[in-house]
N, C-alpha and C positions, 0 to 999 in steps of 0.2 A: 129650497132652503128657506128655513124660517126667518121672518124681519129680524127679530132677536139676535138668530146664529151670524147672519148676515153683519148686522150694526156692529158684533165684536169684532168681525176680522176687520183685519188693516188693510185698506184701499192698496192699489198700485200706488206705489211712488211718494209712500209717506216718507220713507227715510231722506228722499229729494227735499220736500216739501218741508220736512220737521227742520231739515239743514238748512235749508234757504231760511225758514221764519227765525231759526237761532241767529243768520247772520245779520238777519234784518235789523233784530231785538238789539242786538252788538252793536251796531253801528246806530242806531239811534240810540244809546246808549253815552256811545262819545259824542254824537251832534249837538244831547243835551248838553253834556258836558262843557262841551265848547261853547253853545250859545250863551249859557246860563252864568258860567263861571269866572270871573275876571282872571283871577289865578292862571287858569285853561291855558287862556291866549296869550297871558306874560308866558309859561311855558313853553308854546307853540312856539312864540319869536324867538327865546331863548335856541330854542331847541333848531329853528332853522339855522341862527348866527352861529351854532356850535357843528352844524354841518355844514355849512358855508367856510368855517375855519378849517375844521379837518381834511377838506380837498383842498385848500390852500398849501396847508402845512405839510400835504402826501403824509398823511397819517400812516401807520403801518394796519395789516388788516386788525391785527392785537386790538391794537388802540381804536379802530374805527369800531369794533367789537361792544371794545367796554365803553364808547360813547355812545352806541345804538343801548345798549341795555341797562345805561345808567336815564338815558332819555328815556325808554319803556316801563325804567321804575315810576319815575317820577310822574309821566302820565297816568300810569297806575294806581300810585300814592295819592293822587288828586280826585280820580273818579272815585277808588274808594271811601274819601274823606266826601264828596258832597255825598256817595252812599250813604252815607254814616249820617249825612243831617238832614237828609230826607226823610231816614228810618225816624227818625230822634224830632223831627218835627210833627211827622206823621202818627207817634206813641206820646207826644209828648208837649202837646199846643201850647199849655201853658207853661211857664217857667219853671225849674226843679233843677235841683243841683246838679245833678246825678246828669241830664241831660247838657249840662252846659260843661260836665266832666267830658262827657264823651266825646261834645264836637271839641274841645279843648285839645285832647286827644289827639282825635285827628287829623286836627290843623299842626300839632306838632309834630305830627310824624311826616306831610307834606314836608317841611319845614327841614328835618333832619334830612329828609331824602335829598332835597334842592342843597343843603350845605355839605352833604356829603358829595352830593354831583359837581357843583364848583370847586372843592378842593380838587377832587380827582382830575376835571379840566384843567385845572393850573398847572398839577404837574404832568399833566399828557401834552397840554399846548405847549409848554415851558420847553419839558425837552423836546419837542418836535421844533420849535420856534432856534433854540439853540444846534439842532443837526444841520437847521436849514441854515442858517448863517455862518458858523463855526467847523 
């Protein structure tokens, strides 16, 4: 077989390899995130005190549910927003409106996700806090 025919085909065990390097890319992905971000780790503690409550309070699976996927927005809505000012730093060094629209942007869409996640905690803790006492 020719070097040529050879170098196209795909070795043994790329689809191993290409999955492991995605998970790699993934997780160093949130490590930035974490190190980088002040936000990050205000959410982190958030997010461990709102799982620390829900085993207190014997959440129902419901509720443990939508506090795991209101916590998964939110770390989401975060990574995407430094995305966003990375790109936007990276296209965009110097000053320009349009740039400062878009991290704007998506510091307020963090911002809706965290006020939308504590309303919802009020009334999940609220009436778990009132089953467990009442």
């Amino acid at each position: 077989m020719s070097a040529s025919k050879k170098s196209r085909q795909a070795p043994e065990h790329t689809h191993r390899s290409n999955m492991a390097q995605t998970f790699k890319y993934a997780f160093a992905g949130i490590g930035y995130t974490i190190r980088s971000q002040r936000n990050m780790k205000v959410h982190l503690a958030i997010a461990a005190l709102a799982l620390f409550a829900s085993a207190f309070l014997q959440l129902t699976v419901f509720e443990w549910a939508v506090i795991i996927i209101l916590i998964g927005l939110v770390f989401t809505g975060e990574m995407l927003n430094t995305a966003i000012e990375a790109i936007v730093d990276l296209l965009s060094p110097e000053f320009h409106p349009l740039a400062k629209v878009a991290k704007d942007v998506g510091a307020g869409m963090v911002l809706i996700l965290a006020i939308v996640s504590v309303i919802s905690g009020v009334l999940i803790y609220g009436s778990a806090l009132l089953r467990l006492v009442g």
